[in-house]
C-alpha positions in Angstrom: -15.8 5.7 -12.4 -13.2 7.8 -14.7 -15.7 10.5 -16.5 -18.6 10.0 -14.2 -21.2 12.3 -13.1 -23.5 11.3 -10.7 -26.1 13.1 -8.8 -28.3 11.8 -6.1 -29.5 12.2 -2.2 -26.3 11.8 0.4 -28.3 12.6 4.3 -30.8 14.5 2.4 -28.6 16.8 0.6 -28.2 16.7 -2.9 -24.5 16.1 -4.6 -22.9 16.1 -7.8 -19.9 13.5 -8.1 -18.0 13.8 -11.2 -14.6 12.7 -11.7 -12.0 13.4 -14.3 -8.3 13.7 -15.2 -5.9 16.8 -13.8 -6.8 19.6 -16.2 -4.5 22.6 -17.8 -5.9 25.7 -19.3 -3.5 28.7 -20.9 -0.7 26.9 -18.9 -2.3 26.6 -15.6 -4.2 24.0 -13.4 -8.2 24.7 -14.5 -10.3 26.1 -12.1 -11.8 22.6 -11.7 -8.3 21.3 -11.0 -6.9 23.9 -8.8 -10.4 23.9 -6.5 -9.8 20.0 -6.1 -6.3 20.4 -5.1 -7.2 22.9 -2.5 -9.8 20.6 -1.0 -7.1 18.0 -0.7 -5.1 20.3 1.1 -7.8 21.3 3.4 -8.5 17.9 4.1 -4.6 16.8 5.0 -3.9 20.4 6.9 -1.5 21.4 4.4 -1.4 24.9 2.8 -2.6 26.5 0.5 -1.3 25.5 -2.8 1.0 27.8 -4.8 -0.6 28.4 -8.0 2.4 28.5 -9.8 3.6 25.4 -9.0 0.2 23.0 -9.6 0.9 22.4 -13.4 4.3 20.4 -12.2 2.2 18.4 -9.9 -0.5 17.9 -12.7 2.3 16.6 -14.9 3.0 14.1 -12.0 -0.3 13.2 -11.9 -0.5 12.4 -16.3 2.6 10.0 -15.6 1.0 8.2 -12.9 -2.7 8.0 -14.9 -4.5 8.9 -12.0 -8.3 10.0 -12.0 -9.9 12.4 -9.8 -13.3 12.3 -8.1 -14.6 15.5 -6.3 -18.3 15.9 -4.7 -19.9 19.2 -4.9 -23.3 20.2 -3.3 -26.2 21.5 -5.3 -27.1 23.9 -2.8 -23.9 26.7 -1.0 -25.0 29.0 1.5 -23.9 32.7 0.6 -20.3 33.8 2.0 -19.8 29.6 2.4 -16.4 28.6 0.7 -16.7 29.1 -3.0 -18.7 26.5 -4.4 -16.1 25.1 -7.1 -14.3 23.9 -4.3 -15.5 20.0 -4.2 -16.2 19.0 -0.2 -15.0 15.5 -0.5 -12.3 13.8 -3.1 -10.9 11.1 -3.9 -8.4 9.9 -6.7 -7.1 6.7 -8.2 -4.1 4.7 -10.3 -2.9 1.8 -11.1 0.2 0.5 -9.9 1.6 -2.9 -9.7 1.8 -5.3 -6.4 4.5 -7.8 -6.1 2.6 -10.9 -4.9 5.6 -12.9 -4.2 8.0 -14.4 -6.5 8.3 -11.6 -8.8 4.8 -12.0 -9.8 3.3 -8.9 -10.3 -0.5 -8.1 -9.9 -2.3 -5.0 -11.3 -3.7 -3.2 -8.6 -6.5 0.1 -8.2 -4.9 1.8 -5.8 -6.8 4.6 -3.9 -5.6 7.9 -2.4 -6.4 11.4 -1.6 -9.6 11.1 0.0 -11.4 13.9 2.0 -14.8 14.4 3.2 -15.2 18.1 4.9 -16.0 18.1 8.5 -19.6 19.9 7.9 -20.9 17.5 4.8 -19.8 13.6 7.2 -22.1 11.1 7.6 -23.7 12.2 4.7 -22.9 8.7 2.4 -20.5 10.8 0.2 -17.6 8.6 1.1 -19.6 5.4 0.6 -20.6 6.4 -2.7 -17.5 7.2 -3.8 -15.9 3.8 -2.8 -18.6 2.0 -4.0 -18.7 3.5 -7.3 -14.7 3.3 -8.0 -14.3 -0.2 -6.7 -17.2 -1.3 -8.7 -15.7 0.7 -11.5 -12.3 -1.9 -10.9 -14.0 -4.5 -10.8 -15.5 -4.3 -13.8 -12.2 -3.0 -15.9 -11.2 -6.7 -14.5 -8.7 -5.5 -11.7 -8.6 -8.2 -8.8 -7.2 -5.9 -6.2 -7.5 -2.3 -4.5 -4.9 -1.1 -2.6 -4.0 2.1 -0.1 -2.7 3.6 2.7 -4.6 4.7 5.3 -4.2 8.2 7.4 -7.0 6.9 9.8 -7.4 3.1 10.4 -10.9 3.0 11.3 -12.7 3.9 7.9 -11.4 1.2 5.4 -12.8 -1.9 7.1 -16.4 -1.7 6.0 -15.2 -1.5 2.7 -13.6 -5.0 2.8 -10.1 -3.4 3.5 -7.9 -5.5 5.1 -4.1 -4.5 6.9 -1.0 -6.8 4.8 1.9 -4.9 5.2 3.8 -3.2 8.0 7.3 -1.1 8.9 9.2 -0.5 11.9 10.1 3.1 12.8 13.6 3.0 14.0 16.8 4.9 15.5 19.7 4.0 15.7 22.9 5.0 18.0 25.3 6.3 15.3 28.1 7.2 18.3 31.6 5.4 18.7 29.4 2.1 19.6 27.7 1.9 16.1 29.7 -0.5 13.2 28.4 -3.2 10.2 31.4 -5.6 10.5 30.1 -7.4 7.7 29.5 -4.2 5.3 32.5 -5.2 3.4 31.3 -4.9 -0.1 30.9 -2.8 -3.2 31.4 1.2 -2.4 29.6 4.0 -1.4 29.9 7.4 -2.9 28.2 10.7 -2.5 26.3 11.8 -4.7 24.9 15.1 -6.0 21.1 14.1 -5.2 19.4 15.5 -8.5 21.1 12.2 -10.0 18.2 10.6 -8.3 15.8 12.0 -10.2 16.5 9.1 -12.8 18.4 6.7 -11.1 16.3 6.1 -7.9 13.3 4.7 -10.3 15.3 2.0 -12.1 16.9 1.1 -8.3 13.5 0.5 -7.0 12.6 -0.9 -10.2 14.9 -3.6 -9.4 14.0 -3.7 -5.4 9.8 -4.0 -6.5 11.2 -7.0 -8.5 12.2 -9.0 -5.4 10.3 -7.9 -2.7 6.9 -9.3 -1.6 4.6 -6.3 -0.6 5.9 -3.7 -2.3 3.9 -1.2 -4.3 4.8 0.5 -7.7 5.9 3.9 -7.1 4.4 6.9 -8.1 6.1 9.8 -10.1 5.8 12.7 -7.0 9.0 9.8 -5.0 11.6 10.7 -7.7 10.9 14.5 -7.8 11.5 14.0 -3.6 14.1 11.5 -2.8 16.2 13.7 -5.5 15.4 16.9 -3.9 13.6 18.5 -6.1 10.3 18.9 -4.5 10.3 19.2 -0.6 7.7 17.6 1.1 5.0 19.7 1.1 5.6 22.1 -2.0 7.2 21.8 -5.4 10.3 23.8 -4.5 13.9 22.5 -4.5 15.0 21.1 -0.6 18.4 22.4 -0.7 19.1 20.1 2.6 18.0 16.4 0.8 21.7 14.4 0.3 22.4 11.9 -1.3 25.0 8.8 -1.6 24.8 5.9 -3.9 26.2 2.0 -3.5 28.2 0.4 -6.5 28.9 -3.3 -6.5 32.1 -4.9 -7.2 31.0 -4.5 -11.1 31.0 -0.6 -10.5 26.5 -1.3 -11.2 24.5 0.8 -9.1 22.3 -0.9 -6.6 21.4 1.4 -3.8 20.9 4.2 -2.7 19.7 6.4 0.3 18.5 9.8 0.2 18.9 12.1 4.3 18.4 14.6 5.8 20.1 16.5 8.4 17.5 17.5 11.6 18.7 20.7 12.3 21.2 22.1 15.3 18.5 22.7 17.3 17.4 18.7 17.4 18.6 16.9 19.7 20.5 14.6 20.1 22.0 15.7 16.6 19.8 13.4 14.0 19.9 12.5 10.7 16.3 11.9 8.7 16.5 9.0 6.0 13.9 10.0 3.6 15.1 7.1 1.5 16.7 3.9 1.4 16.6 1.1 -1.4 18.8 -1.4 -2.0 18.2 -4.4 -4.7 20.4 -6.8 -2.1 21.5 -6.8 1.8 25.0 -5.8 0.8 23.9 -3.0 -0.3 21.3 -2.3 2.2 24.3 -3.2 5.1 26.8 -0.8 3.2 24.8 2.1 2.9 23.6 1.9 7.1 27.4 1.9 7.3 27.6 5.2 5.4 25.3 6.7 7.2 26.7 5.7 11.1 29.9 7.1 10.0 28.8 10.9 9.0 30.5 13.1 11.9 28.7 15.2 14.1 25.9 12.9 14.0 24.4 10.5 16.7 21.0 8.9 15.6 19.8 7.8 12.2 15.9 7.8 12.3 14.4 5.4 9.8 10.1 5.1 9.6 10.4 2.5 6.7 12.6 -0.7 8.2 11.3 -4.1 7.3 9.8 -5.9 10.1 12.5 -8.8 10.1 15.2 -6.0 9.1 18.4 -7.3 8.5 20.5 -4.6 9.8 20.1 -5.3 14.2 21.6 -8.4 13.0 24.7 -7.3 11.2 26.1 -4.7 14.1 28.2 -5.3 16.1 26.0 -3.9 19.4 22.7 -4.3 18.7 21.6 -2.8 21.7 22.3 0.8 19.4 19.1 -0.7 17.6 15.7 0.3 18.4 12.0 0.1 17.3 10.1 3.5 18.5 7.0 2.7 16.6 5.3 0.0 14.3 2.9 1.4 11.5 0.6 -0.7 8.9 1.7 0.8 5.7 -0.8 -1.2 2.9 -3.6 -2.2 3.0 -5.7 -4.5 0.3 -9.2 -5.5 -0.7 -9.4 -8.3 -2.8 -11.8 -6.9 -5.7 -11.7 -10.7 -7.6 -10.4 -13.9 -5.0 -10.3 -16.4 -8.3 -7.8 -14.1 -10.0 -6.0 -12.7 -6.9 -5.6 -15.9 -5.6 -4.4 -17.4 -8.5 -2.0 -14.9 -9.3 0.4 -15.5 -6.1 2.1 -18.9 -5.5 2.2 -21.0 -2.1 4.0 -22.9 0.2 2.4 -26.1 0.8 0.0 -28.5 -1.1 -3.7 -28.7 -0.3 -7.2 -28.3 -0.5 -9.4 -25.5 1.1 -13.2 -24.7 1.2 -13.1 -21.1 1.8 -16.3 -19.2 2.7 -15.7 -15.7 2.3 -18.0 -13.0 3.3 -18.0 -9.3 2.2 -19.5 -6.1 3.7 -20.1 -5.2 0.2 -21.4 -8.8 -0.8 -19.0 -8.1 -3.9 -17.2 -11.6 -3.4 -19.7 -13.5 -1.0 -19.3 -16.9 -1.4 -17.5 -20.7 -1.8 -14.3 -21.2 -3.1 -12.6 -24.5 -3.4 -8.4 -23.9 -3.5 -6.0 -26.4 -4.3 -2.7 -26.0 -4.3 -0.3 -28.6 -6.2 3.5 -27.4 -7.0 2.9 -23.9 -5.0 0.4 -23.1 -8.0 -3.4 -22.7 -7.0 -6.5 -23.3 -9.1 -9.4 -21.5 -7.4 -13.3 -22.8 -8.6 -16.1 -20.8 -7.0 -18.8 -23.7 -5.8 -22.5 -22.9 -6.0 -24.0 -23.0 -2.8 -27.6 -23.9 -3.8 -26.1 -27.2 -5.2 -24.3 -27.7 -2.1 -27.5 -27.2 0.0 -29.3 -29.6 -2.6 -26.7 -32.2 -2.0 -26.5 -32.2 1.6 -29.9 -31.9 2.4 -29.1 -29.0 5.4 -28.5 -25.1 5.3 -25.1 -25.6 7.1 -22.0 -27.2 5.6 -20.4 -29.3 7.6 -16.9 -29.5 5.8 -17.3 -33.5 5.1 -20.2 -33.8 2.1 -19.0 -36.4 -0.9 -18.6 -35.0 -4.4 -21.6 -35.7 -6.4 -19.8 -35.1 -10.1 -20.7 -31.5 -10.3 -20.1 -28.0 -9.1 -20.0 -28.3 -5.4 -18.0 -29.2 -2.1 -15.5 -32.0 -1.6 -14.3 -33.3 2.1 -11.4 -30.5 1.6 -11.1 -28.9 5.2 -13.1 -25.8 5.2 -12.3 -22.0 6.7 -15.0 -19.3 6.9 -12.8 -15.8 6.8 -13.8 -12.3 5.3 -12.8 -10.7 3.0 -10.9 -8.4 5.0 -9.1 -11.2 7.0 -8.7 -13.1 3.1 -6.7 -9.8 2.2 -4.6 -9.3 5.0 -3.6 -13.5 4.9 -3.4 -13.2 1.3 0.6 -11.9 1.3 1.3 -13.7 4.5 2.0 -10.3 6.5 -0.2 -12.3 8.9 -0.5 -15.2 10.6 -4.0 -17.7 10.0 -3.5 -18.5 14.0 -4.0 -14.7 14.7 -6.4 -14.5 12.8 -8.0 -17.2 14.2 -7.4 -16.4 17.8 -8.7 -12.8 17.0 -12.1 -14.2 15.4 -11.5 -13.6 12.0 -10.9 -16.8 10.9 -12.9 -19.9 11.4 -12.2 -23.3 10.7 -12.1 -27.0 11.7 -9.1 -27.4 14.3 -5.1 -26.9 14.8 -4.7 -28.8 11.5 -6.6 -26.7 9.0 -4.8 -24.1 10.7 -1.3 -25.0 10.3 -2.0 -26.0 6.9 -3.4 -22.3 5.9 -0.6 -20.9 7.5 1.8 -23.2 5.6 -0.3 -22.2 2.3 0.4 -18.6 2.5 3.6 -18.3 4.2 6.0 -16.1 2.8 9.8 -16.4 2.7 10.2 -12.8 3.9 7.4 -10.5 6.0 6.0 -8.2 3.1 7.4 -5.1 2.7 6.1 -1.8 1.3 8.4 1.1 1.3 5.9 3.5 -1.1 2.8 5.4 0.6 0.7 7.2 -2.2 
């Protein structure tokens, strides 16, 4: 959809869509530019935007690639909001998604989208979904990607929950030790180091870590302190320390802040933690329960089988305050997406998958020998020929052509296909919940055997 213009009828109101890349003029964000940017803001209930500091967030942007959409109504009422200012956006990138295994898969990721209050229900979200993913599709990308600030929109687009992090605290008082976070050291560290280090770090943490998301350039400029969260100002409270193993080689860090006097109890705020191994992850929680004048950590990104309740020595100082789905996918391509990621059993599956956007409607034979899969979409006219009835009963005989085999059969959306597809789920929830149909308990366990993943995704990066 990059360099599109499209008009047409959204609830009987007219609207120009156009999308295009973050534009400077005479040193500045273009009025273009600096209108979208204040929609965005709008949308999120951030502030207004200090002109001065939008060309450094526009250079972000040219590092990351990203392409904006923005909708603007033919028609604006005199004294309305100035009519360069678009009344729904939408932006993209690409990224890469570790599928398991190191294996990386190009993914569209989505962000940034807005719809103002007075032009819902109007289609304008639709059409811009529709447009992009189709867009994807056809540049040959197999999966979408993003994460969601409401968690009832996405769905009917084929979106589908894989990923989710455990908001914790823990007691950093007298009770609070890592008995085992013995190795390497931790140093402080003057934060603006992170500014380069942090990527190469999470370079290495993407490369082993099922789930995760590439990062985009805005995490550097914040984990280092240069931007604060919601302006491109320095955050003069951001601090920093830094793990080295036994070879003196970085491989973690963590990036905090201190709440404030006036929270209590007193808090530290972890903006930031990466580490490429569980040393370093252990080491580094050490660090930061030893800080005096401090009695809670608070950390919104802990893996859901997190390492660290295991490694104190009272785990009872360990708690989950709140669970929160961080990404979401939508499988734009099922031969290629489910190629790309290896498994962890042999077998056959039918697998009927159904789409809201009738995108990737269809059969699909999977079989899976030596954790590799080869996907084949069947034609179901054939089938129907073959069998003789409209319904496929999961047993028909191969004929010597396209078509079904007696391989067990599960009927799933695309939805439920992407949220299975890193093994973040289980197929017996999905099952239980009705997302999932299929034959009995065996076809069951042998899905879940299928995609199980060593480790429960993780995705640290929200965009």
């Amino acid at each position: 959809m990059a360099g599109a213009a499209m008009a047409g009828d959204a609830g009987g109101q007219q609207y120009q869509i156009d999308s295009f890349p973050p534009g400077m003029e005479s040193g500045e964000a273009d009025r273009r530019t600096a209108a979208w940017f204040g929609a965005v803001r709008f949308g999120f209930h951030d502030g207004q935007a200090v002109p001065e500091n939008l060309p450094k967030v526009i250079e972000s942007y040219h590092r990351d690639q990203r392409v904006l959409t923005a909708a603007y109504p033919f028609h604006t009422p005199e004294a309305a909001w100035d009519e360069a200012v678009p009344v729904a956006t939408y932006a993209t990138m690409v990224n890469t998604l570790n599928v398991g295994g190191g294996r990386m898969l190009p993914a569209h990721l989505v962000t940034a989208v807005t719809v103002r209050p007075t032009h819902r229900r109007r289609g304008l979200l639709r059409r811009m979904i529709t447009g992009d993913l189709a867009a994807a599709r056809q540049q040959g990308l197999a999966m979408a990607a993003l994460t969601a600030s409401e968690a009832t929109i996405y769905g009917r687009f084929g979106f589908g929950v894989a990923t989710f992090t455990n908001e914790v605290e823990v007691d950093a008082r007298e009770r609070f030790s890592v008995p085992s976070a013995t190795a390497g050291t931790v140093e402080v560290a003057d934060p603006a180091v992170l500014l380069d280090i942090a990527p190469q770090v999470f370079a290495r943490f993407h490369e082993k870590t099922t789930g995760s998301i590439g990062r985009q350039d805005a995490y550097r400029q914040r984990v280092s302190g240069q931007w604060s969260d919601d302006k491109q100002e320095p955050d003069r409270f951001v601090r920093a320390a830094l793990h080295y193993d036994d070879g003196g080689v970085i491989d973690g860090y963590v990036s905090y802040k201190f709440a404030g006097w006036d929270q209590e109890p007193p808090t530290i705020k972890v903006l930031d933690l990466v580490a490429t191994n569980d040393e370093a992850y252990l080491a580094l929680w050490n660090y930061l329960g030893s800080i005096d004048l401090v009695e809670r950590i608070k950390y919104p990104s802990a893996a859901v089988d997190d390492v660290l309740p295991w490694a104190m020595s009272d785990r009872r100082g360990y708690s989950v305050s709140g669970q929160e789905d961080v990404l979401w996918l939508r499988i734009l391509d099922p031969v290629t997406a489910l190629q790309a990621r290896s498994y962890g059993a042999d077998g056959e599956l039918v697998i009927r998958l159904h789409d809201p956007l009738e995108w990737t409607s269809g059969t699909y034979r999977m079989r899976v020998v030596g954790s590799e899969a080869s996907i084949s979409r069947c034609d179901d006219t054939q089938h129907t020929e073959h069998t003789g009835h409209t319904e496929h009963t999961g047993h028909t005989e191969h004929t010597g052509h396209t078509g079904y085999t007696a391989a067990p059969e599960i009927s799933i959306s695309v939805n439920g296909l992407s949220s299975l597809y890193l093994g973040g789920v289980r197929a017996g929830a999905l099952a239980a919940a009705g997302q999932l149909q299929c034959a009995g308990p065996d076809v069951l366990s042998l899905v879940d055997r299928m995609f199980v993943a060593p480790a429960a995704p993780w995705c640290i990066t929200h965009f």
